[in-house]
C-alpha positions, 0 to 999 in steps of 0.5 A: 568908356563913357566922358560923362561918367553915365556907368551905373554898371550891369545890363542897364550900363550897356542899354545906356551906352548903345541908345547913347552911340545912336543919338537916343539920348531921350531913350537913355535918359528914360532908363535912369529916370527911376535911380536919378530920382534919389541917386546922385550918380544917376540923376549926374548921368541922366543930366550929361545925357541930355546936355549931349543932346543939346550939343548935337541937337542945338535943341531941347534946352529946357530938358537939359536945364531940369536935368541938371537942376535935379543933378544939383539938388541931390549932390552931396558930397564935393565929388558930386558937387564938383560933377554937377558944377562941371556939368552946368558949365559945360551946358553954359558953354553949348548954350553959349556956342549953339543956344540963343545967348552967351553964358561965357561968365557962368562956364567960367565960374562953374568950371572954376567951382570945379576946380576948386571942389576937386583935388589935383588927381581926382578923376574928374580931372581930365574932363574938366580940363577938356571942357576948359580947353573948349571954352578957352578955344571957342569962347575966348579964342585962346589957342595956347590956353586950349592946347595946355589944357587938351594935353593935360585932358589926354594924358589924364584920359590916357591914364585913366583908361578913358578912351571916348574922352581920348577920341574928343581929346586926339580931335581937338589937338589935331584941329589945334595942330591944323590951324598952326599948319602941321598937316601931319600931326592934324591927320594923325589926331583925327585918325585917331579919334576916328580909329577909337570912335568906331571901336567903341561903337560911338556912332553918332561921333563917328560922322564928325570925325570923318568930317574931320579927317576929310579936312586934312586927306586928298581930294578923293579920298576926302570926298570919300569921307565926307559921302560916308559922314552924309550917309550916317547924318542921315541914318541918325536923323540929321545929327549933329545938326551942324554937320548936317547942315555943312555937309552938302553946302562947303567943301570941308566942314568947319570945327564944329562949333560946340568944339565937343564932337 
């Protein structure tokens, strides 16, 4: 279920995961405090957590930052030092796009470190090529490098069974899809993303996506989707904080600018 790879299994799992679909990422992180302090995976999970909330949040940066310093610290294995590697670049790349300064170069190396620590069938894959896609898209404005690499993302997330990655990939195709005109592939792929958010209870995504939809439906229906979209903003307290800001002052809101929701 979960991109970032937060499972720790059991009861703790689903506490996570249901602070998490509400934008309580603090709460989350405060779960796995205790197994991140020697636990690899843990500390990997906590540090994604946090980074999120930077991406809807704009945010808490220096919680972000330790989390992941800490992630870095007790990897081990090239597996965990790749997850690490690709956090850091993820949180460069959010900085970059949301944060006071850009961080282009060290998204690139750390997803190229990345890349370079994993095998070509790894299960980190798909979420590598994802946040590729994200930087190629919205940092070096590279729609064909984009598009190769969310398609290499969505079908290595089809595969493995990892549908909240799917929900990010079906939304970034269609946005992809809209920008060269192909309306229809653009409302397929955020009906998708829409459709998949609300079955796994990931409500803090759930307003984008609406958002999203609402760029490519009739004007009633649009209006109907982004009235639902405000409403859920403001039941999460105002996040994400880009959309928050968007819905009440353009007609459609613009691809978020982290290019992760």
């Amino acid at each position: 279920m979960s991109e970032h790879g937060t499972a720790l299994g059991g009861s703790k799992t689903d506490a996570v995961w249901r602070l998490r679909s509400r934008g309580c990422w603090q709460e989350a992180a405060e779960l796995l405090l205790p197994a991140a302090r020697d636990d690899p995976s843990a500390a990997l999970g906590r540090a994604e957590l946090l980074i999120e909330q930077c991406m809807f949040t704009a945010a808490h940066w220096e919680q972000g930052e330790e989390a992941l310093r800490a992630a870095e610290a007790l990897a081990a294995t090239p597996g965990q030092r790749a997850a690490a590697a690709c956090a850091r670049g993820f949180l460069a790349y959010v900085a970059s796009v949301l944060g006071p300064r850009d961080r282009l170069d060290e998204a690139q190396a750390a997803l190229g470190r990345t890349s370079a620590l994993l095998p070509p069938d790894a299960p980190g894959r798909p979420l590598l090529d994802f946040r590729r896609g994200l930087v190629a898209e919205n940092l070096l404005h590279d729609r064909q490098a984009a598009w190769i690499a969310y398609r290499r993302a969505h079908d290595g997330a089809a595969e493995r069974g990892d549908e909240l990655l799917r929900s990010y990939t079906w939304r970034h195709l269609a946005s992809l899809a809209l920008a060269a005109g192909d309306t229809e592939q653009a409302r397929e792929g955020f009906r998708a993303s829409l459709t998949i958010r609300e079955e796994l209870g990931f409500t803090v995504g759930v307003a984008p996506a609406l958002a999203a939809l609402a760029e490519v439906s009739e004007p009633a229906e649009a209006a109907r989707l982004r009235a639902e979209a405000a409403r859920l903003v403001q039941a999460l307290g105002g996040v994400p904080v880009w959309l928050a800001r968007r819905l009440d002052t353009v007609p459609a809101p613009a691809a978020p600018p982290d290019g992760g929701s």
